[in-house]
C-alpha positions in Angstrom: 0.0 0.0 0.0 1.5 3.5 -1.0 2.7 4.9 2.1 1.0 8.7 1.0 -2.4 6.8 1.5 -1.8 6.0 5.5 -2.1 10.2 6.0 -5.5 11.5 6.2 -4.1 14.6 4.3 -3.8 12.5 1.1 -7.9 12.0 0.9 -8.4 15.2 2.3 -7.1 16.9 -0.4 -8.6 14.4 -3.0 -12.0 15.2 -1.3 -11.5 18.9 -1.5 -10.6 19.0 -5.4 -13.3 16.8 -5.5 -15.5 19.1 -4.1 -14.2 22.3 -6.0 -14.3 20.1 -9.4 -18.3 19.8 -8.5 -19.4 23.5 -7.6 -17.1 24.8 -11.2 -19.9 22.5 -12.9 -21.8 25.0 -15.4 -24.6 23.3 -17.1 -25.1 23.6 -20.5 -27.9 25.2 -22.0 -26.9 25.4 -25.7 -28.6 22.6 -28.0 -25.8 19.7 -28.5 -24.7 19.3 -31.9 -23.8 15.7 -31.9 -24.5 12.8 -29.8 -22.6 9.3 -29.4 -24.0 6.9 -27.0 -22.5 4.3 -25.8 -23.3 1.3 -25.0 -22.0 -1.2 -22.6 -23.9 -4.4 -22.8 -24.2 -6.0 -19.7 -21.9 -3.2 -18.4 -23.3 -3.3 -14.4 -21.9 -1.6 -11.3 -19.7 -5.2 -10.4 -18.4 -5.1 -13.9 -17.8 -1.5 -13.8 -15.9 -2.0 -10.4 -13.4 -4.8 -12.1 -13.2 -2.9 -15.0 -11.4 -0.1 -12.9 -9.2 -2.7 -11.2 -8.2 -4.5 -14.4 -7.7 -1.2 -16.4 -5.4 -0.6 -13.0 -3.5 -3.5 -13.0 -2.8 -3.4 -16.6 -1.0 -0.1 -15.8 1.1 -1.7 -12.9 -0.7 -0.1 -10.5 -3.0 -2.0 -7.2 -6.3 -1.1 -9.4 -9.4 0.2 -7.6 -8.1 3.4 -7.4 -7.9 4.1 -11.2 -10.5 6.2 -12.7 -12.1 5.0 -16.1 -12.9 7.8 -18.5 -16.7 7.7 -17.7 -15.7 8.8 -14.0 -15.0 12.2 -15.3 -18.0 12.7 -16.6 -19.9 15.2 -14.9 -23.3 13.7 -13.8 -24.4 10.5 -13.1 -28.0 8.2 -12.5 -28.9 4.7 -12.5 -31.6 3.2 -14.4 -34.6 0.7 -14.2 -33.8 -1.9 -16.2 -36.8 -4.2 -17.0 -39.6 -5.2 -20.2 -42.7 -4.4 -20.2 -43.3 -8.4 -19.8 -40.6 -10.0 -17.9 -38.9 -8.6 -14.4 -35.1 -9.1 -16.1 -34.8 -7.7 -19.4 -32.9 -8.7 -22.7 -31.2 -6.5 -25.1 -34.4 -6.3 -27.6 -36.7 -4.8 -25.0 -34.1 -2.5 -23.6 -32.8 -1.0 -27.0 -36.6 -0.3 -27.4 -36.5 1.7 -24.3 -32.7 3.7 -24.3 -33.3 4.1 -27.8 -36.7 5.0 -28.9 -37.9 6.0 -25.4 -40.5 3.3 -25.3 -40.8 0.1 -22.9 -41.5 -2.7 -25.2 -41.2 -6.4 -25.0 -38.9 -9.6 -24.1 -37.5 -10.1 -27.8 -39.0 -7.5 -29.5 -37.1 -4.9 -31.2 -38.4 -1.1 -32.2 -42.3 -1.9 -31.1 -44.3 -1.0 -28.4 -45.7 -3.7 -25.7 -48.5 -4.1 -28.2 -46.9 -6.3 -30.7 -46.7 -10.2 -30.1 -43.8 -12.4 -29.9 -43.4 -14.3 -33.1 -46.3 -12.8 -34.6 -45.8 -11.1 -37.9 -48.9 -9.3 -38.3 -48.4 -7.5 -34.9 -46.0 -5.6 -36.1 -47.8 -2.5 -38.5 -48.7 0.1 -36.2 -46.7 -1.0 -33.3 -43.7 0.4 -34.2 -41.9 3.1 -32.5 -39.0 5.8 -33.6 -35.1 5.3 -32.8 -33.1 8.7 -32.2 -31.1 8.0 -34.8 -33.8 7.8 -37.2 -35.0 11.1 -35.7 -31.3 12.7 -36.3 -31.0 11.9 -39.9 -34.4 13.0 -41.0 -33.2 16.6 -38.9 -30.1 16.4 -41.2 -27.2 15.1 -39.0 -25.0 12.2 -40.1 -26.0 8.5 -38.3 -23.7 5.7 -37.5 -23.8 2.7 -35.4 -20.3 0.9 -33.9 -20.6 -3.1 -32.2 -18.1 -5.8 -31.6 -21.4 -7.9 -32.1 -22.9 -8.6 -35.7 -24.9 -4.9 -36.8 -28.0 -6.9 -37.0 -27.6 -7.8 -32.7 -30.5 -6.5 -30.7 -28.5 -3.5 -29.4 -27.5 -2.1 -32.8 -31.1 -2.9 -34.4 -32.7 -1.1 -32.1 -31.6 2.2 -33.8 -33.2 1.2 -36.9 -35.7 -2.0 -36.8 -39.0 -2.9 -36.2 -39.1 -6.8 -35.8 -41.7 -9.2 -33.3 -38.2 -11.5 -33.2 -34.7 -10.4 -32.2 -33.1 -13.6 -33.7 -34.6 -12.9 -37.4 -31.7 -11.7 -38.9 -31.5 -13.1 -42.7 -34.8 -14.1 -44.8 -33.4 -17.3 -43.8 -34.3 -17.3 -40.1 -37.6 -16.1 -40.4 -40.7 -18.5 -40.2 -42.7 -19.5 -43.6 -45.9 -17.6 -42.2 -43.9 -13.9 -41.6 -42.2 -14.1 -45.0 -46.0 -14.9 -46.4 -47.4 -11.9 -44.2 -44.7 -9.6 -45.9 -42.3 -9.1 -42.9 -38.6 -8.6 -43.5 -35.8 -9.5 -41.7 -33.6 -7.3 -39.5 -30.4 -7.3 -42.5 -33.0 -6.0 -44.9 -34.2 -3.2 -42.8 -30.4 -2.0 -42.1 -30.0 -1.2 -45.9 -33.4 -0.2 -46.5 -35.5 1.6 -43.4 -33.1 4.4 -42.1 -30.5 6.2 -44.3 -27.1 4.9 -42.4 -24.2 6.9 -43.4 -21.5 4.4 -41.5 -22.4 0.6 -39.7 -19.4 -1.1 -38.0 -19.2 -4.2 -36.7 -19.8 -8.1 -37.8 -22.7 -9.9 -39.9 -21.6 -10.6 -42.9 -23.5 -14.1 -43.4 -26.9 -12.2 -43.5 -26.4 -9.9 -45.7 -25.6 -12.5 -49.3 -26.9 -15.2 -50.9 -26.7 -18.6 -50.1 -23.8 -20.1 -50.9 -21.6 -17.0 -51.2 -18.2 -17.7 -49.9 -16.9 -15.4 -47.1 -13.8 -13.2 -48.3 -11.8 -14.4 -44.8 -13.1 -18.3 -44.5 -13.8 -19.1 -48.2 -13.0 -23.0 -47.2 -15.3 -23.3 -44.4 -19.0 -23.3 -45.7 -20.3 -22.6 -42.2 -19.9 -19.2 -42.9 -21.1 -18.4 -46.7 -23.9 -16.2 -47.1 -27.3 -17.7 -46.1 -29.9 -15.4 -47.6 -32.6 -17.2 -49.8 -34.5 -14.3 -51.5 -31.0 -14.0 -53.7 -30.2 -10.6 -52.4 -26.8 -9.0 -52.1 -27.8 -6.2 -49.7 -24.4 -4.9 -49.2 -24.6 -4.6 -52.8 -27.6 -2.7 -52.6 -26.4 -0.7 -49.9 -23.6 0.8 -52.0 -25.7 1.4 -55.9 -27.9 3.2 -53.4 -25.4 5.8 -52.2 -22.8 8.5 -53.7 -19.5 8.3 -52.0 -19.9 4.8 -50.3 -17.9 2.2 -50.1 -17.3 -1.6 -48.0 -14.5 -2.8 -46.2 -14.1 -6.3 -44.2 -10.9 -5.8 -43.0 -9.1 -2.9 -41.0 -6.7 -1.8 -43.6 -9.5 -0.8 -45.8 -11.6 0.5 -42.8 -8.7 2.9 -42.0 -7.9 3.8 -45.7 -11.8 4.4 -46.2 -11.5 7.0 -43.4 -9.3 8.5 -44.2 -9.8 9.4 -47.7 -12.9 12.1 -47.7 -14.9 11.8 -50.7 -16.2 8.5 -48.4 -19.7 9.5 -47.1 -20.7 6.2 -46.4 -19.3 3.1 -44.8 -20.2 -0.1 -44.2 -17.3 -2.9 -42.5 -18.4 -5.9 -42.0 -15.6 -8.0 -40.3 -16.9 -10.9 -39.6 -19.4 -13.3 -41.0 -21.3 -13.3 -37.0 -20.2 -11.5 -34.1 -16.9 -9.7 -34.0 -14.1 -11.3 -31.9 -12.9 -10.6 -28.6 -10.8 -7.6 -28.3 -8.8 -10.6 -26.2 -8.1 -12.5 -29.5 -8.8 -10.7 -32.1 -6.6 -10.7 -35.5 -5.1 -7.3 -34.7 -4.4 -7.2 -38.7 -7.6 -8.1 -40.4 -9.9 -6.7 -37.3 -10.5 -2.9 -36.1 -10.3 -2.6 -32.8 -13.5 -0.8 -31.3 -11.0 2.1 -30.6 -10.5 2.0 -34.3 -13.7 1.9 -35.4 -15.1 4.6 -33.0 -12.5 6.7 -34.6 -13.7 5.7 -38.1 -17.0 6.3 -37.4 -17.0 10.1 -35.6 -13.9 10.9 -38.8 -16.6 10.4 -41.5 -19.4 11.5 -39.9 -18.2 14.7 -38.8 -18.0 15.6 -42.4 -21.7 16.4 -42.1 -21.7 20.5 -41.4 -25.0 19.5 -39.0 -23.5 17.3 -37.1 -24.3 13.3 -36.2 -25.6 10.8 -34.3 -23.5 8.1 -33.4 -24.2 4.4 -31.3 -21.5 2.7 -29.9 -21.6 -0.7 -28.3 -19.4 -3.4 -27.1 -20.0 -7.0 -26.4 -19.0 -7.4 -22.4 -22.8 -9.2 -22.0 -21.8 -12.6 -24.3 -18.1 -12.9 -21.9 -20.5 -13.1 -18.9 -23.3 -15.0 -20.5 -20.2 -17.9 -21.3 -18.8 -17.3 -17.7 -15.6 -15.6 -19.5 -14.6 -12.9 -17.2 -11.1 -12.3 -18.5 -13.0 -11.9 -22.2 -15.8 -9.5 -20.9 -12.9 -7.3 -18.7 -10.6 -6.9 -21.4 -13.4 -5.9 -23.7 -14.8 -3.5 -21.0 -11.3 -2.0 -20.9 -11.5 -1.4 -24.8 -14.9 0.1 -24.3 -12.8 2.6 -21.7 -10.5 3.3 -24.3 -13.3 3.8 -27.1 -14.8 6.7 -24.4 -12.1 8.4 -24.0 -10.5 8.5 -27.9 -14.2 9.8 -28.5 -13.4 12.6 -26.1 -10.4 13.7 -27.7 -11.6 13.3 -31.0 -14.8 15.9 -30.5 -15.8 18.8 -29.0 -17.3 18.9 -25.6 -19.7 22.0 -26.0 -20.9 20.6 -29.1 -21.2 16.8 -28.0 -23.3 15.4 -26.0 -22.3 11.8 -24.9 -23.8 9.5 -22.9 -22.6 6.0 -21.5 -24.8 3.3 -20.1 -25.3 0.0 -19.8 -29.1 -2.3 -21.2 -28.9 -3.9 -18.4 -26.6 -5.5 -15.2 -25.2 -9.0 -15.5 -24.9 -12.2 -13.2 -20.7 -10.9 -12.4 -20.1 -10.1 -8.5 -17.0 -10.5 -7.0 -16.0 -10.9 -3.6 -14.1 -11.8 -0.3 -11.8 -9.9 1.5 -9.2 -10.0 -0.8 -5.7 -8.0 -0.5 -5.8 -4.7 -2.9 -3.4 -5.3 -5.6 -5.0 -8.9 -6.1 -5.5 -9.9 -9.8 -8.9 -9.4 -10.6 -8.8 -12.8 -11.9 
């Protein structure tokens, strides 16, 4: 233990700066320009906690005592995290509420409680409007960032309206809600909201059947699996001036970088992303990286943007993988604060949260400096 911390002059004085930080807080009255949310899933108070001690120990230091770039931030609130149907929510039913403002249901993505699991012809009527939909029909350039596959429940959930969170291709729809004219969540990305940049993974749902995958072409597990015989990332691009695709991170970062680019689509993997933990450092953006891609080409919009950010700490815990979900929760630190440096604080309005806690505690009595693991 650093011997400074054994004299009651060392927190006094981190109390009183803490103190004089709080009463210099002016709050903004000006309308924000831009607005990045981000998103951790499954990002809770005991993940937040071994977040600070891993980001702390990866520095050489004991850990509790480091500050994650959210900790700056100047106000703070919990939420209530539940469906309108079940007492512990999934990431459907909350993007319906952090995103469109409305409490919908277990599953359901973009609709109010109204709609029915499952049942296609629920859906017209029920639906309800994302703020990034809101933001590009005011003008601003829209984006969406995950380590998870763009058509995920978080990421949909800023541009879908679907009774099923896990139809994601024609494919994995029902006979009955292709009949009844429903379309699946990869055809509403490229078709319901005009997207000027989507990051993350999903490749598989957006081609044919059959369609080999430009990083696995010998394993057919991953080819494209649509059956109505749509490219829609092919569709995406003869729709738009100034876009292009990229599946790998040297074209991602060229693509920024070059600024007659307007629109961008990177797909990186055929399902989710991988962990930041093992992730082809080469062939795959970091969520640093991509963050950086994103606010770069959308900040070429003179009326500013909208921009979601998420990161995939929820499917560690859901596999018990806490060294997986940490180190992505430390990328997710690292994602905040690039996006702090990269934009202007009285023009941007950002926002971190979490959908919803996760079954991660950690305990004991254990000596400070401890690995987390």
């Amino acid at each position: 233990v650093p011997a400074e911390e054994e004299k009651p002059s060392f927190w006094n004085k981190q109390a009183a700066a803490a103190i004089e930080a709080s009463f210099k807080i002016q709050p903004r009255i000006s309308q924000a320009k831009n607005l990045i949310l981000f998103l951790g899933d499954g990002f809770g108070i005991p993940t937040i906690t071994a977040t600070r001690i891993l980001k702390g120990q990866e520095q050489g230091k004991l850990g509790p005592e480091t500050p994650l770039a959210l900790d700056a931030f100047p106000y703070v609130a919990l939420s209530k995290t539940y469906n309108v149907d079940r007492q512990v929510p999934d990431s459907a039913g909350t993007a319906t509420a952090y995103l469109c403002g409305v409490k919908g249901n277990y599953e359901m993505v973009g609709l109010s409680a109204a709609a029915r699991h499952s049942q296609c012809n629920t859906t017209a009527g029920n639906e309800v409007i994302s703020v990034l939909e809101r933001a590009r029909k005011a003008g601003k350039a829209v984006g969406i960032v995950t380590t998870t596959r763009v058509q995920h429940a978080s990421p949909s959930g800023t541009y879908a309206h679907v009774v099923n969170r896990n139809w994601y291709a024609d494919a994995s729809m029902p006979a009955d809600a292709l009949h009844q004219g429903c379309k699946d969540i990869a055809w509403q990305l490229v078709h319901n909201v005009d997207i000027n940049v989507i990051l993350g993974g999903g490749r598989k749902y957006m081609t044919p059947v059959g369609t080999q995958d430009p990083e696995y072409p010998t394993y057919s597990t991953e080819n494209g699996m649509r059956k109505d015989g749509n490219n829609l990332i092919d569709m995406w691009l003869e729709a738009r001036l100034g876009a292009r695709y990229v599946w790998n991170r040297t074209e991602m970062l060229a693509a920024a970088a070059d600024p007659s680019v307007n629109y961008l689509m990177g797909l990186f993997e055929p399902v989710d992303m991988k962990y930041n933990l093992v992730r082809n450092t080469t062939l795959d953006p970091s969520l640093t990286e991509m963050t950086e891609a994103a606010i770069t080409i959308l900040s070429r919009n003179p009326n500013g943007f909208y921009l979601f950010v998420e990161v995939k700490i929820d499917h560690g815990h859901h596999d018990g993988a806490a060294h997986k979900a940490l180190t992505e929760a430390v990328e997710f630190d690292r994602a905040i604060e690039r996006a702090g440096t990269l934009t202007d604080e009285a023009q941007t309005l950002t926002v971190v949260t979490a959908d919803h806690s996760h079954v991660f505690s950690f305990g004991g009595y254990t000596l400070r400096g401890s690995s987390i693991f």
